[in-house]
C-alpha positions in Angstrom: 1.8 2.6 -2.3 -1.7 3.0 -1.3 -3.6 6.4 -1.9 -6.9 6.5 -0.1 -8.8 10.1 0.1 -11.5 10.4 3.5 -15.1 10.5 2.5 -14.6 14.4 3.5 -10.6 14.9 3.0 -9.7 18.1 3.9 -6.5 18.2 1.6 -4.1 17.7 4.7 -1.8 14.3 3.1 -0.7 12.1 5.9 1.9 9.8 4.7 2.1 6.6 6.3 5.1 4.5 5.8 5.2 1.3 7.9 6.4 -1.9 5.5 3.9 -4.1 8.2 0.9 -4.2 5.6 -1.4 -5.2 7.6 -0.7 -2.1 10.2 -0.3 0.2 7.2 -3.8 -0.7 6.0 -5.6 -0.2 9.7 -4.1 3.2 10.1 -4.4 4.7 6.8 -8.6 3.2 6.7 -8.1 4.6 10.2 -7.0 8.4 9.6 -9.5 8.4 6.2 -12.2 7.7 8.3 -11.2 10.8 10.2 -11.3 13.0 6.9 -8.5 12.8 5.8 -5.9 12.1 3.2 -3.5 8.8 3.7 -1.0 7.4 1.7 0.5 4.0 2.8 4.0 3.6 1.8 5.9 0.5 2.5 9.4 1.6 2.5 11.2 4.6 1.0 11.2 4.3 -2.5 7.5 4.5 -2.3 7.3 7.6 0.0 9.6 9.0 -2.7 6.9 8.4 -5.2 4.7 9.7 -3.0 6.1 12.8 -2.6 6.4 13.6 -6.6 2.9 13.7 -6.1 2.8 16.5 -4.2 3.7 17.3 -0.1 2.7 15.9 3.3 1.6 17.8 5.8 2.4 14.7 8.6 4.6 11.7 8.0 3.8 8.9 10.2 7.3 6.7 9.8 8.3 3.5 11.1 12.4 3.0 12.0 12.8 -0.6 10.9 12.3 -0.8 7.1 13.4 -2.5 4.5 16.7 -0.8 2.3 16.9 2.2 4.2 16.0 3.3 7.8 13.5 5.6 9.0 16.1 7.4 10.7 17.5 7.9 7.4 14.0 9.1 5.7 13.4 11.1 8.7 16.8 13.0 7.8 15.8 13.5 4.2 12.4 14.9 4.8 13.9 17.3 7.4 16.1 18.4 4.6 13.1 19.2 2.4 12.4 22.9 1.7 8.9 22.5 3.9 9.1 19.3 5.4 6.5 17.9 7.4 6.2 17.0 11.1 7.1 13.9 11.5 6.1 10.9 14.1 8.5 7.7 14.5 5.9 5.1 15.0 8.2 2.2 16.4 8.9 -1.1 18.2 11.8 0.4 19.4 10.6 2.0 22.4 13.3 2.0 24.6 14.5 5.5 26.3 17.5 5.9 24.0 15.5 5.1 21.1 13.8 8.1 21.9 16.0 10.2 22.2 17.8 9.4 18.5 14.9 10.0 16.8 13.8 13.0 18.1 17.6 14.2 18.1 16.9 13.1 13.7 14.3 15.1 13.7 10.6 13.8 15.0 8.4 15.8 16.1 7.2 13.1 18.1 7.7 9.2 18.8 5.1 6.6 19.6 6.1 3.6 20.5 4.2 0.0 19.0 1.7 -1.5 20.2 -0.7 1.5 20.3 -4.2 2.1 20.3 
């Protein structure tokens, strides 16, 4: 887990979990850059320890992880008393892919490669 603060944060936490490290690195330098606050997480144990740290505002979560799904994550933090938006950042960008994760519980899905 990587905790990076923006040179101006404005307290908003952004978690990103995305077990690519090299991805994980570009977005979180990306969105700190921006002011905010990013925390890479590479799978779900380490969004877990994240979140005993204190809540996210925005969860930016990949499907394909190691142990356990971000379908599955997305379910959990849906479950939480405020949980966060959430946005399935994904290779999976097929229609029906779609569809199941915002049906879980996203907020929104982008599909990989992006800009």
């Amino acid at each position: 887990m990587v905790a990076v603060a923006g040179p101006m944060a404005t307290g908003t936490r952004i978690a990103v979990v995305e077990d690519e490290g090299d991805l994980r690195e570009v977005v979180v330098e990306y969105l700190c850059a921006q002011g905010l606050e990013a925390v890479g997480c590479g799978d779900g144990a380490a969004l877990d320890a994240a979140l005993a740290q204190g809540p996210f505002a925005v969860a930016l979560l990949d499907i394909n992880l190691p142990k356990e799904s971000g379908l599955a994550i997305a379910r959990r933090l849906r479950a939480l008393p405020a949980p966060p938006a959430i946005i399935m950042v994904t290779a999976l960008g097929e229609p029906v892919d779609r569809i199941v994760g915002l049906e879980l519980g996203a907020d929104d899905y982008v599909a990989k490669p992006f800009e």
